[in-house]
Backbone as ProteinMPNN parsed JSONL, in Angstrom:
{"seq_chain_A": "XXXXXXXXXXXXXXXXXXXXXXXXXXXXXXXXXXXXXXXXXXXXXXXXXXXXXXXXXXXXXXXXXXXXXXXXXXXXXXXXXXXXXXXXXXXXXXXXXXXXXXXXXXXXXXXXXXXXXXXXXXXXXXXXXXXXXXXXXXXXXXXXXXXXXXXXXXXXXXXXXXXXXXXXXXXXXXXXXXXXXXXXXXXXXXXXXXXX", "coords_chain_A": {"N_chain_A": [[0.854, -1.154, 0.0], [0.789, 2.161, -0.85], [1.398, 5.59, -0.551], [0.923, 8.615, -1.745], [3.573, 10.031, -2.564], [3.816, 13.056, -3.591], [1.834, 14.412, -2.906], [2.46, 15.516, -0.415], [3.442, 18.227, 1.927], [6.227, 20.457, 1.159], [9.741, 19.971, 2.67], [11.216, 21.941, 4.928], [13.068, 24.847, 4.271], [15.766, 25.97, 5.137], [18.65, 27.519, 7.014], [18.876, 25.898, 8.774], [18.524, 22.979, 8.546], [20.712, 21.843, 8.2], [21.757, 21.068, 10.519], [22.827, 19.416, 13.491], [21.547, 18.581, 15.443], [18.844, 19.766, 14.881], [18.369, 17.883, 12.665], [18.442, 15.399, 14.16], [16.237, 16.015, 16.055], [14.264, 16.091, 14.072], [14.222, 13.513, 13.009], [13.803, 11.776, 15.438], [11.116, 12.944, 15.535], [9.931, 11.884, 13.321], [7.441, 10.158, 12.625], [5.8, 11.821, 13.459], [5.987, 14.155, 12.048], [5.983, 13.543, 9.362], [2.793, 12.657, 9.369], [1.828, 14.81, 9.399], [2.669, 16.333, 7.537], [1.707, 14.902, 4.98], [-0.665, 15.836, 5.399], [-1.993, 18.359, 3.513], [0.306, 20.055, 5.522], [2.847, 22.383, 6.209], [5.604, 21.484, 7.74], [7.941, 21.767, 10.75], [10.883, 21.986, 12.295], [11.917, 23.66, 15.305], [14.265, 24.76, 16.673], [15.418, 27.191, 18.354], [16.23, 29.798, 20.475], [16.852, 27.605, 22.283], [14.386, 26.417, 23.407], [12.387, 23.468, 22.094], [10.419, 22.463, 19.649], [7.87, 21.548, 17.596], [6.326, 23.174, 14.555], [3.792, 23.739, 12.55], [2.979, 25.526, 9.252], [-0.056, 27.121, 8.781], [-3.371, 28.324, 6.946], [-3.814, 30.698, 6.919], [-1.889, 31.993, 8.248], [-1.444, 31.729, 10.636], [-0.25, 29.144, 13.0], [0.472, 26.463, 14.162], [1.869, 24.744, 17.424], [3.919, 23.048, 18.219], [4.75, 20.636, 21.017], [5.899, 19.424, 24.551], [5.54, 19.209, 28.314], [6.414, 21.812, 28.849], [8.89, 22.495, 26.466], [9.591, 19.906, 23.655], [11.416, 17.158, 24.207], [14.801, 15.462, 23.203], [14.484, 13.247, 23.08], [11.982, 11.038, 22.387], [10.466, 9.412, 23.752], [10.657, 10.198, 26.291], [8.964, 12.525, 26.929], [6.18, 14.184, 27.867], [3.41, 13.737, 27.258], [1.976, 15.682, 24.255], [1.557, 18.877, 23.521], [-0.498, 20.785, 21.964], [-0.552, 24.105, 20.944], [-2.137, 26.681, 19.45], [-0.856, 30.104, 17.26], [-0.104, 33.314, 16.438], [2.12, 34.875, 14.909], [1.518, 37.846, 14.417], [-1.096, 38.795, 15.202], [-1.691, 38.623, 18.263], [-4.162, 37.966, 19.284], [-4.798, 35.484, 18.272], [-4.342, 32.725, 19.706], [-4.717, 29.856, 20.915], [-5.568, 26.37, 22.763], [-5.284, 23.45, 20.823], [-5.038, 21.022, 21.689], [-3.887, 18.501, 24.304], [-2.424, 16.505, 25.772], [-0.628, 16.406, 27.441], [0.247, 15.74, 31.32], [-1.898, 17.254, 32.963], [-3.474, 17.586, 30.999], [-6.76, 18.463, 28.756], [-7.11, 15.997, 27.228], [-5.554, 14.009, 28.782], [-5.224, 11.22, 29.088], [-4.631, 10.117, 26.176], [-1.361, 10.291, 26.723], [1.247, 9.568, 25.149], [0.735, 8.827, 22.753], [0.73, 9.229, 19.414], [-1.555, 8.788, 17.584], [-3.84, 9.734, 18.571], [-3.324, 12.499, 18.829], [-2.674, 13.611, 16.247], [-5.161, 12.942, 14.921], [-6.261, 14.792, 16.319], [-5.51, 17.128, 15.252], [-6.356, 17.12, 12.307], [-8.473, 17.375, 12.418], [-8.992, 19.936, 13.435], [-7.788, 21.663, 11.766], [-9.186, 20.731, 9.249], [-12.324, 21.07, 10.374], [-11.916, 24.342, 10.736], [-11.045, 24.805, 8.04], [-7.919, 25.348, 7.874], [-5.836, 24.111, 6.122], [-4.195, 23.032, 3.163], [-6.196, 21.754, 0.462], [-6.782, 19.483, -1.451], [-8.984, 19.276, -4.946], [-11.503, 16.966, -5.95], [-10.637, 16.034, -8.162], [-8.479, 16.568, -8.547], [-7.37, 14.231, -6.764], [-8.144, 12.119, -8.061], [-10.493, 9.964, -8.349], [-11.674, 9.268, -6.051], [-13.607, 9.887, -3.139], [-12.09, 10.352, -0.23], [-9.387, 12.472, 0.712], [-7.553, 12.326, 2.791], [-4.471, 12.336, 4.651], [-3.859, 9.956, 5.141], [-5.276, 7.957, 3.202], [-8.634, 6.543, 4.286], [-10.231, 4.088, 4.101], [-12.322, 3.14, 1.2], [-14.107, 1.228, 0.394], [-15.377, -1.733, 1.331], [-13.828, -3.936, 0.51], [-11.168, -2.957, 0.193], [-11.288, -1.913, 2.896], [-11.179, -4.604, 4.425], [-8.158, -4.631, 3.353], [-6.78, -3.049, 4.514], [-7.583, -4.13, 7.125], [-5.942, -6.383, 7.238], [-3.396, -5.664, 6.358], [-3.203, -3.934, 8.772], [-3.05, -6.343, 11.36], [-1.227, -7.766, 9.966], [1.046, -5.909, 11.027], [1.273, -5.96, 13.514], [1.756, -7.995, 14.299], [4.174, -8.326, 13.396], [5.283, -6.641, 14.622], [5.585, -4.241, 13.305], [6.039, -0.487, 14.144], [5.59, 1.776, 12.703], [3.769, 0.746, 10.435], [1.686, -0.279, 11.673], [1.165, 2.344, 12.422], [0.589, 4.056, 10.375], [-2.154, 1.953, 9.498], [-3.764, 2.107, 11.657], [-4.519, 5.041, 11.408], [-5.562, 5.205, 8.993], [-7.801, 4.024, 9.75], [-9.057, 4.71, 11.376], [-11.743, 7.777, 12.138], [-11.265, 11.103, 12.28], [-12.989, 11.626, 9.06], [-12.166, 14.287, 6.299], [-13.536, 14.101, 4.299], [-16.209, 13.927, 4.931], [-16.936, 16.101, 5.539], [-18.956, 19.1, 4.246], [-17.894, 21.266, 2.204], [-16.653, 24.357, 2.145], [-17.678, 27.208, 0.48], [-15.471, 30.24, 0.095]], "CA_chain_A": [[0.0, 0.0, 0.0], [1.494, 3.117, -0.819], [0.798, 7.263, -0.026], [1.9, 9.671, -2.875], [4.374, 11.446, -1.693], [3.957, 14.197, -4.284], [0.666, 14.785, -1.65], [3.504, 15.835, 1.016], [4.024, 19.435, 2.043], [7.54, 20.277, 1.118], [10.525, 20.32, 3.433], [11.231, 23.313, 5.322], [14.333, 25.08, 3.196], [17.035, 27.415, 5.804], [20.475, 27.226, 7.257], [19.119, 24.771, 10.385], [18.226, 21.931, 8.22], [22.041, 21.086, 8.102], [22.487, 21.306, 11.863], [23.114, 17.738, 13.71], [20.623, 18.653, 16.802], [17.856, 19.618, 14.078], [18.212, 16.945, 11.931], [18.24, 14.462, 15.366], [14.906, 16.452, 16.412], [13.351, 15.948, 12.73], [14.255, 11.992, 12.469], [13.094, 11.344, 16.498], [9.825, 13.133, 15.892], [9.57, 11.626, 11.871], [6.197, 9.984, 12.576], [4.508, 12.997, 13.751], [6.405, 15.525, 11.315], [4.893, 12.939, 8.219], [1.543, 12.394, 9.381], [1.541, 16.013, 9.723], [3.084, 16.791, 6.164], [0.509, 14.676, 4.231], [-2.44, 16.561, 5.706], [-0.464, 18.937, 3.896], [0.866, 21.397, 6.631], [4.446, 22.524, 6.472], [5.746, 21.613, 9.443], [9.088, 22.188, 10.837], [11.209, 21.762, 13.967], [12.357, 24.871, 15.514], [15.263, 24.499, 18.044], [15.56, 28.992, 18.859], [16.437, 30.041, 22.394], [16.823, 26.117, 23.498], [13.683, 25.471, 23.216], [12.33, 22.234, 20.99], [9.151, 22.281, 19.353], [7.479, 21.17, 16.12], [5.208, 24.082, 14.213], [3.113, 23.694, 11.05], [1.579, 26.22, 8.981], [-1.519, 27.068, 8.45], [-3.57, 29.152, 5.703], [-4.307, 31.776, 7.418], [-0.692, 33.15, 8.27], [-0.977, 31.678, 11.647], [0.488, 28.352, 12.667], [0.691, 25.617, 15.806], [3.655, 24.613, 17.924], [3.577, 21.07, 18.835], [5.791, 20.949, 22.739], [4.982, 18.211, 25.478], [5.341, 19.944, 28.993], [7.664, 22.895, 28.163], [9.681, 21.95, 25.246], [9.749, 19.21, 23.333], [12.522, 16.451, 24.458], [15.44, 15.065, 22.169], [13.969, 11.667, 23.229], [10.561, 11.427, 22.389], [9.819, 8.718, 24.942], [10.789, 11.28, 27.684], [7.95, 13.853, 26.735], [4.75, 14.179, 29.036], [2.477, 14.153, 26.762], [1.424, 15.988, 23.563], [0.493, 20.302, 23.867], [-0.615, 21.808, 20.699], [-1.232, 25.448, 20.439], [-2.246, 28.037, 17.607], [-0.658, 30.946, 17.774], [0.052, 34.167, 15.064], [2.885, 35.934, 15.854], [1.387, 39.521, 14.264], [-2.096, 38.943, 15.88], [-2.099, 38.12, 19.749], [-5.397, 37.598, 20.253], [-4.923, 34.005, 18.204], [-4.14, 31.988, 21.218], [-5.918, 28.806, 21.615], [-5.107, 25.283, 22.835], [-5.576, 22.375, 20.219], [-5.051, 19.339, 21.873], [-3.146, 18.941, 25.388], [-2.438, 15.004, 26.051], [-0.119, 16.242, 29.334], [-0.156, 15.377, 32.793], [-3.399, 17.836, 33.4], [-4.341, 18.374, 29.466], [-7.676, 17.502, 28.695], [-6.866, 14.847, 26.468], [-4.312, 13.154, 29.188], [-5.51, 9.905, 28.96], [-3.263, 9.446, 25.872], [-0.286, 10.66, 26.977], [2.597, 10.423, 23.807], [0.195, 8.532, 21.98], [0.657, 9.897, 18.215], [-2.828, 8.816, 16.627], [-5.143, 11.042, 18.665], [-2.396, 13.74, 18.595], [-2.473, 13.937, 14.536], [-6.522, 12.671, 15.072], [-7.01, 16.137, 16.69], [-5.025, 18.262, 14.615], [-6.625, 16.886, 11.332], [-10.539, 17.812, 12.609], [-8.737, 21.056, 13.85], [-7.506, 22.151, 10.659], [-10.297, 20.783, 8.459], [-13.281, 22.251, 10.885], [-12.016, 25.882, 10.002], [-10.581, 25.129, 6.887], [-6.589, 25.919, 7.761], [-4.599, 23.041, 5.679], [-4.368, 23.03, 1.66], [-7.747, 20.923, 0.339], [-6.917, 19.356, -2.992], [-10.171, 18.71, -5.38], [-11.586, 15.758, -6.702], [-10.131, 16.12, -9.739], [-7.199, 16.59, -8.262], [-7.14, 13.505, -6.116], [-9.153, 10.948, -8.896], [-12.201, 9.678, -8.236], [-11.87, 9.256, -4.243], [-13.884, 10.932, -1.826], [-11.03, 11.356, 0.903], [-7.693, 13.143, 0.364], [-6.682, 12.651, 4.078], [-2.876, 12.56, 4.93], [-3.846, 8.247, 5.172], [-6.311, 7.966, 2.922], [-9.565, 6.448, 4.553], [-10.631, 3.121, 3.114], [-13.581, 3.623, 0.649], [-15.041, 0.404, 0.252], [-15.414, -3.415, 2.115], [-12.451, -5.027, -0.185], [-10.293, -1.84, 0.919], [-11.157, -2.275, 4.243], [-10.489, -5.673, 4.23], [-6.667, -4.599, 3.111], [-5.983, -1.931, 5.373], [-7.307, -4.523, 7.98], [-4.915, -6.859, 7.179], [-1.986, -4.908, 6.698], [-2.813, -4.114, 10.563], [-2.841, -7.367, 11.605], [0.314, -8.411, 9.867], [1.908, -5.168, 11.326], [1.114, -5.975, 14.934], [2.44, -9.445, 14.351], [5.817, -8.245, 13.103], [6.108, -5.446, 15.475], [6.3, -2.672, 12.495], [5.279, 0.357, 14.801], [4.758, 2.566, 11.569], [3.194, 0.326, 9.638], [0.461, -0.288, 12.994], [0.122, 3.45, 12.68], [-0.583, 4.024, 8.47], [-3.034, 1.466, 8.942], [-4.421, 3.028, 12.112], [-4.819, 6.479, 10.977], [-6.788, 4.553, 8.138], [-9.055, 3.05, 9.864], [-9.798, 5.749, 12.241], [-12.007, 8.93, 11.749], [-12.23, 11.944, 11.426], [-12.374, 11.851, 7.741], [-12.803, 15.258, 5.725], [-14.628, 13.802, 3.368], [-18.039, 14.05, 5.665], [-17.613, 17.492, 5.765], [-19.042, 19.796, 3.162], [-16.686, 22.144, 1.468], [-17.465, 25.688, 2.143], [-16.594, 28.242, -0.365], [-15.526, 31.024, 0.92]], "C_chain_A": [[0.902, 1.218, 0.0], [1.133, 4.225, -0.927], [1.662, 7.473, -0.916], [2.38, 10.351, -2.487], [4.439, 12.761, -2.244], [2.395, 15.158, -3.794], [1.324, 15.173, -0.355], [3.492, 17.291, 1.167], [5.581, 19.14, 1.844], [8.49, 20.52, 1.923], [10.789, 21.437, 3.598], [12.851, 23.752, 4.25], [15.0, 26.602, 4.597], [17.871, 26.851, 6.115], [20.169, 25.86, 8.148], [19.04, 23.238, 9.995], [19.557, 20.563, 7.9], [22.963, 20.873, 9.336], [22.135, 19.56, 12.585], [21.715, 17.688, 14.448], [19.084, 19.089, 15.461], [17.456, 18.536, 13.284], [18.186, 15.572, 13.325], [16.524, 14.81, 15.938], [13.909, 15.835, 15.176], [13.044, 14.424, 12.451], [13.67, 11.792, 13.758], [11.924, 12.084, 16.474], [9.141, 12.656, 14.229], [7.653, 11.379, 12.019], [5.043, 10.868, 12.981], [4.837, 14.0, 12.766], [5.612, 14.301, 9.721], [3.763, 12.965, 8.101], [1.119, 13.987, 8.72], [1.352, 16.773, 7.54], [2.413, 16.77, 4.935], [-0.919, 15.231, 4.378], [-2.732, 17.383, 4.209], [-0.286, 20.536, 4.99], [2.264, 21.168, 5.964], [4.924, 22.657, 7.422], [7.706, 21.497, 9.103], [9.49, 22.069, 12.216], [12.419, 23.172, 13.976], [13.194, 24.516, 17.019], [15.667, 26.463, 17.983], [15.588, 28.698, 20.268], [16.297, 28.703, 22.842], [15.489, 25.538, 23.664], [13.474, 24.19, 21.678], [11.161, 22.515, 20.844], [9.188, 21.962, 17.65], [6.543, 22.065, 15.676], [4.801, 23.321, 12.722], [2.337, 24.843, 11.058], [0.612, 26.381, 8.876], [-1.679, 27.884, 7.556], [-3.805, 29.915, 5.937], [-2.989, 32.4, 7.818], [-0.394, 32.507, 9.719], [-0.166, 29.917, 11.648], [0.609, 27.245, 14.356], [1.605, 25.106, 15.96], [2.964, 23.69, 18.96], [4.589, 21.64, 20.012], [5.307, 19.682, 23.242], [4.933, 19.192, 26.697], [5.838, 21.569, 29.154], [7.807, 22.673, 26.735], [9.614, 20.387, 24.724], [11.39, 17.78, 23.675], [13.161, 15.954, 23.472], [15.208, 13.677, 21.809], [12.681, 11.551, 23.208], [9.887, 10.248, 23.597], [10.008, 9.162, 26.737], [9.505, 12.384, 27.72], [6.525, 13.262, 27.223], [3.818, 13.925, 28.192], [2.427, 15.47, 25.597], [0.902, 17.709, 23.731], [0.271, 21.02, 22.455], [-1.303, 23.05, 20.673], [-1.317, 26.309, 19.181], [-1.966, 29.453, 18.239], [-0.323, 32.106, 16.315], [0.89, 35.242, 15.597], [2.177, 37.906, 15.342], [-0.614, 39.539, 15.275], [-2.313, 37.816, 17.259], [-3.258, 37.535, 20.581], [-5.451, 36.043, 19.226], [-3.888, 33.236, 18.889], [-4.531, 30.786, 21.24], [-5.404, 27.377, 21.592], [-5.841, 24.368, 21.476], [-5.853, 21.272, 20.669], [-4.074, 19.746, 23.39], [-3.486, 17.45, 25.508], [-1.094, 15.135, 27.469], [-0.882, 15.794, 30.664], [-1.641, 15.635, 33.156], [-4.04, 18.251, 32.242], [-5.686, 17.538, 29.512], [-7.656, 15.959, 28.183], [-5.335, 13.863, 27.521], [-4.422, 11.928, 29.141], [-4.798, 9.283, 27.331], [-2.022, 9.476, 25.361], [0.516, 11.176, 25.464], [1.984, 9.548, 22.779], [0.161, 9.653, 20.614], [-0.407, 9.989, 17.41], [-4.185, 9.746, 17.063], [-4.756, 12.63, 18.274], [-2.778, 14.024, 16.919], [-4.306, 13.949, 14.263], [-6.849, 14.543, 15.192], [-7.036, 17.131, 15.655], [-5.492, 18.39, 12.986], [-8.082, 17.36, 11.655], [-10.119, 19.004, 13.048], [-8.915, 21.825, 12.414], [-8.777, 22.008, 9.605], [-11.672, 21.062, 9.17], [-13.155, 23.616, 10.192], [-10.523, 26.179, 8.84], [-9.019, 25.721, 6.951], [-5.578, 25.257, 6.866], [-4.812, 23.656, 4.171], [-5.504, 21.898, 1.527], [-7.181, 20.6, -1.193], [-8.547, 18.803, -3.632], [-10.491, 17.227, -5.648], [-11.003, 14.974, -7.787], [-8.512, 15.56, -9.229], [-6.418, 15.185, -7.423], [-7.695, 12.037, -6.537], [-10.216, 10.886, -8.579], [-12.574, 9.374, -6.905], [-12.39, 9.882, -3.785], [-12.881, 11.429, -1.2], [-10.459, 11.362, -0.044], [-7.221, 13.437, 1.559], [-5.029, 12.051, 3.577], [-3.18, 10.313, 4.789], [-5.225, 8.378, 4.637], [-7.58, 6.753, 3.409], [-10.256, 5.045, 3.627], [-12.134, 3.596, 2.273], [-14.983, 2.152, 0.154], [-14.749, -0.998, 1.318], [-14.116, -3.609, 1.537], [-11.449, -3.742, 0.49], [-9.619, -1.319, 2.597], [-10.303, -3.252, 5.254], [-8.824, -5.595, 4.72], [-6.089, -3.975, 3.965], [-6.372, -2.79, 6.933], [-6.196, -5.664, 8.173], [-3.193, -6.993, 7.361], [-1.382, -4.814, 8.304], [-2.497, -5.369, 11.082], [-1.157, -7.852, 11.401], [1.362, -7.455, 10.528], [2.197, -5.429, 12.819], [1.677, -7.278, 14.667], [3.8, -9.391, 14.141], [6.293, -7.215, 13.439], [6.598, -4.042, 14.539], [5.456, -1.617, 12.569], [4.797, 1.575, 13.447], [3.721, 2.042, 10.535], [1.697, 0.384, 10.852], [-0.518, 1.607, 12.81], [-0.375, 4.449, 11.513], [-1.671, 3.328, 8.927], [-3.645, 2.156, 10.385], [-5.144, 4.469, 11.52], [-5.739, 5.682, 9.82], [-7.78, 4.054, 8.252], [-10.34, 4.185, 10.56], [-10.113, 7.091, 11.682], [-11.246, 9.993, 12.982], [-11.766, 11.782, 10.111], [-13.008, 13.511, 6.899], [-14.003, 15.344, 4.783], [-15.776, 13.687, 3.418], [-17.684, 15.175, 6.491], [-17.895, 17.968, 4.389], [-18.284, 20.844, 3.045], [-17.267, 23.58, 1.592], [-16.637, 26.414, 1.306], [-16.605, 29.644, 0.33], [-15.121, 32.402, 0.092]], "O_chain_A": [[1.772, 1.274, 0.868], [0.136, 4.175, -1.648], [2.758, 6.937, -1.08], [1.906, 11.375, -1.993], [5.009, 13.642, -1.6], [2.024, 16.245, -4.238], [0.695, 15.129, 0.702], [3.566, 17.714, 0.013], [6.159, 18.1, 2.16], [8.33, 21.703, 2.226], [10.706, 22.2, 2.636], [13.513, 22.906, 3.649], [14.645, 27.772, 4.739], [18.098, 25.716, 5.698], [20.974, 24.934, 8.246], [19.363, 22.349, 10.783], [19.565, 19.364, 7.62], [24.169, 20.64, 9.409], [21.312, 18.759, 12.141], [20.852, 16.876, 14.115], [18.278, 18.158, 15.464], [16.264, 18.243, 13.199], [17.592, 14.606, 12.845], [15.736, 13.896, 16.182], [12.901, 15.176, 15.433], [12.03, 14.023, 11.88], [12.512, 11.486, 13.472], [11.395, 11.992, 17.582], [8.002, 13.018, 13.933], [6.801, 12.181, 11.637], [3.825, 10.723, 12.885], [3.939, 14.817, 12.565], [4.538, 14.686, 9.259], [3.294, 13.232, 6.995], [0.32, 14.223, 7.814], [0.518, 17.29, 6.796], [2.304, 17.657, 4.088], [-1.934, 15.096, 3.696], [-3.785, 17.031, 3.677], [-0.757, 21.673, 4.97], [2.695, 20.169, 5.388], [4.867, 23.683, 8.099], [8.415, 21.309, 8.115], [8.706, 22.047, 13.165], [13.288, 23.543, 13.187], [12.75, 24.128, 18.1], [16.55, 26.648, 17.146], [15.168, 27.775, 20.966], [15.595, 28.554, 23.842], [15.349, 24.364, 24.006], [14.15, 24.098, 20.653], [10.583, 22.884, 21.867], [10.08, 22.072, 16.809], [5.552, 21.953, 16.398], [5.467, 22.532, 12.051], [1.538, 25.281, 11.886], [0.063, 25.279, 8.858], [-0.68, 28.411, 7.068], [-4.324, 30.44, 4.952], [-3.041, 33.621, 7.673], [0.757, 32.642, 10.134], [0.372, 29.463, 10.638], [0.848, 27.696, 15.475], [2.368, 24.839, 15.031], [2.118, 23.607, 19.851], [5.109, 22.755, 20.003], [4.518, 18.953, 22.641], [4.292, 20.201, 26.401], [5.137, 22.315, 29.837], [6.863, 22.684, 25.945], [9.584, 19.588, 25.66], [12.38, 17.963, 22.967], [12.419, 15.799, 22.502], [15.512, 13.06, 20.788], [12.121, 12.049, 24.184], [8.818, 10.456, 24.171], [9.67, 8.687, 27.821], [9.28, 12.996, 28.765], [5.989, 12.18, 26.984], [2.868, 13.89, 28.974], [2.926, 16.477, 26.101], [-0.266, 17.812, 24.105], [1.088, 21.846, 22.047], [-2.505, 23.113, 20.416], [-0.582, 26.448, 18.203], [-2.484, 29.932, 19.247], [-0.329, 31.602, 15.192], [0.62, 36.155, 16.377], [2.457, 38.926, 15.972], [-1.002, 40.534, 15.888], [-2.836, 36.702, 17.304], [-3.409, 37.005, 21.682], [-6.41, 35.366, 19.595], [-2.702, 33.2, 18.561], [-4.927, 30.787, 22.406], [-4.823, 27.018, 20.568], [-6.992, 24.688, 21.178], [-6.739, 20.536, 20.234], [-3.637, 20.873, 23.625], [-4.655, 17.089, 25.377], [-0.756, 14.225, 28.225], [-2.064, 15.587, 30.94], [-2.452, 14.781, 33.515], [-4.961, 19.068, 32.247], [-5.847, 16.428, 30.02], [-8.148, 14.985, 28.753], [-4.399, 13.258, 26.999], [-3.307, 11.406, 29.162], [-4.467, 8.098, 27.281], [-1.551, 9.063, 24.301], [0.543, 12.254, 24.87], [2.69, 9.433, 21.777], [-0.353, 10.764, 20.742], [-0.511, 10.91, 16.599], [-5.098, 10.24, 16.401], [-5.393, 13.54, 17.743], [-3.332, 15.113, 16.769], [-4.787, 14.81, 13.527], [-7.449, 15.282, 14.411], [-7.985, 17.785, 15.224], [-5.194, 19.396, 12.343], [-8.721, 17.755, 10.68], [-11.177, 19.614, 13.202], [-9.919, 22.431, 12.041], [-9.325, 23.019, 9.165], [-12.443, 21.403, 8.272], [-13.936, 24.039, 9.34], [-9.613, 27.003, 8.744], [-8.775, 26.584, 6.108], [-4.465, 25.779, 6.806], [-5.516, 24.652, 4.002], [-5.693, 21.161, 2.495], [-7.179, 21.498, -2.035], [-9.241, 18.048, -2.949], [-9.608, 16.379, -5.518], [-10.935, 13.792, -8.126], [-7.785, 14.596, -9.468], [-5.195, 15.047, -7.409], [-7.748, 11.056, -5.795], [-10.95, 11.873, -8.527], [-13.763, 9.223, -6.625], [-11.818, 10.972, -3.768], [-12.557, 12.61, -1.327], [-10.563, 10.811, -1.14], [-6.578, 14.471, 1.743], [-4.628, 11.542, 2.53], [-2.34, 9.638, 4.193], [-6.18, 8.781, 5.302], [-7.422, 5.775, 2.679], [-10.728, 5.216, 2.503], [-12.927, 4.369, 2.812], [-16.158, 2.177, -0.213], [-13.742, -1.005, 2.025], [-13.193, -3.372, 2.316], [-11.07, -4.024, 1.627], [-8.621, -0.85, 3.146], [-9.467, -3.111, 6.146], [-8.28, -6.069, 5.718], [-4.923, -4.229, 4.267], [-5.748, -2.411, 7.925], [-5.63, -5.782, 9.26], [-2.334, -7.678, 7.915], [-0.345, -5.128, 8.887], [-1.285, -5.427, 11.292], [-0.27, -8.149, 12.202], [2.496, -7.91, 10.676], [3.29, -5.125, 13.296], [2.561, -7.261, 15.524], [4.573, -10.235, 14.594], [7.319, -6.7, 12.992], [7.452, -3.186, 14.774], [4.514, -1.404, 11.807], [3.681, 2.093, 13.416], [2.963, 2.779, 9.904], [0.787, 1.188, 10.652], [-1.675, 2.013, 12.917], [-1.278, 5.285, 11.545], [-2.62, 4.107, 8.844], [-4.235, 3.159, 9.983], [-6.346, 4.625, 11.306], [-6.932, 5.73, 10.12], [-8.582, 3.661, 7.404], [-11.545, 4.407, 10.445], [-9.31, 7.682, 10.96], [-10.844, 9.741, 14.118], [-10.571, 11.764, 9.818], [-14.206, 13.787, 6.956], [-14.925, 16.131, 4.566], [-16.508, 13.427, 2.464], [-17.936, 15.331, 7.686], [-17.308, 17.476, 3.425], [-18.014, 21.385, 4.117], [-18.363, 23.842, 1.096], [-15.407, 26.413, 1.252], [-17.545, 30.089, 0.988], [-15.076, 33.483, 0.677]]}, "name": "protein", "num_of_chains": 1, "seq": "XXXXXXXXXXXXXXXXXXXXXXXXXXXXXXXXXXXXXXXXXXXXXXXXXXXXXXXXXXXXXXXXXXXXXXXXXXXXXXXXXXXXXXXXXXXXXXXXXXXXXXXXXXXXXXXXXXXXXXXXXXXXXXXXXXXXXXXXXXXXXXXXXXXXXXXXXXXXXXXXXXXXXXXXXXXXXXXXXXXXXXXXXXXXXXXXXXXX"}
């Protein structure tokens, strides 16, 4: 089963992308900076003033900054939990939590879990319309165009349940979480498209 990667946001492009500690941040958070990428967001890991975090754009100019309790850790199995905020650096009054899977976030129950984390941020973005939306046209004859596209029929189902199966049997934690994200909603495709 394979995702078009030419459905990816494109890699961030500046000086940091050749720095050891960035490129160590970018490969230990890969499975959340992909999921993220295929939505498509342009996401990016920002190591400034010592802190760690992961941002993606949005269409609106503003943009959210992934963290766990503070900063993001160099070890991702050290991090509390999951904090996503939206924030715009020229307008202050966009503020607002996304998701919070810390100690006391609403969502703590699951912790550094990655599939509700990307779960949230995909019904975030497509609620008020912040990601890129390709058409129909643009995407064949499919309903979805999520980041894991969404099985569309029984035989499809079928495959993407399978896949799981064999992934959990041979321990291949990315493969467990393509076919997750596939199985599981939200899908955009049962929302209607607002023109705006």
């Amino acid at each position: 089963m394979s995702i078009d990667p030419a459905r990816m946001a494109p890699m961030p492009v500046h000086r940091d992308t050749d720095d050891p500690l960035w490129r160590k941040l970018w490969s230990a958070y890969e499975p959340v900076i992909t999921a993220l990428r295929r939505i498509p967001l342009v996401t990016n890991v920002e190591t400034s003033g010592g802190m760690f975090g992961i941002t993606t754009e949005l269409t609106d100019g503003s943009y959210l900054w992934i963290s766990s309790v503070e900063e993001l850790p160099i070890d991702p199995s050290e991090a509390k939990g999951f904090h996503v905020k939206r924030v715009h650096d020229d307008t202050p009054t966009i503020d607002e939590i996304v998701y919070d899977s810390t100690l006391d976030g609403e969502q703590s129950e699951h912790g550094n879990n990655v599939v509700p984390l990307v779960q949230a941020i995909v019904a975030f973005v497509t609620e008020r319309h912040l990601a890129l939306r390709l058409t129909a046209e643009e995407t064949g004859k499919r309903r979805c165009a999520c980041v894991m596209a969404h099985p569309q029929d029984d035989d499809e189902r079928a495959r993407v349940r399978a896949a799981l199966d064999n992934a959990l049997a041979t321990g291949d934690a990315h493969a467990v979480f393509v076919a997750c994200m596939q199985l599981l909603p939200p899908c955009p495709a049962r929302y209607e498209v607002v023109a705006r």
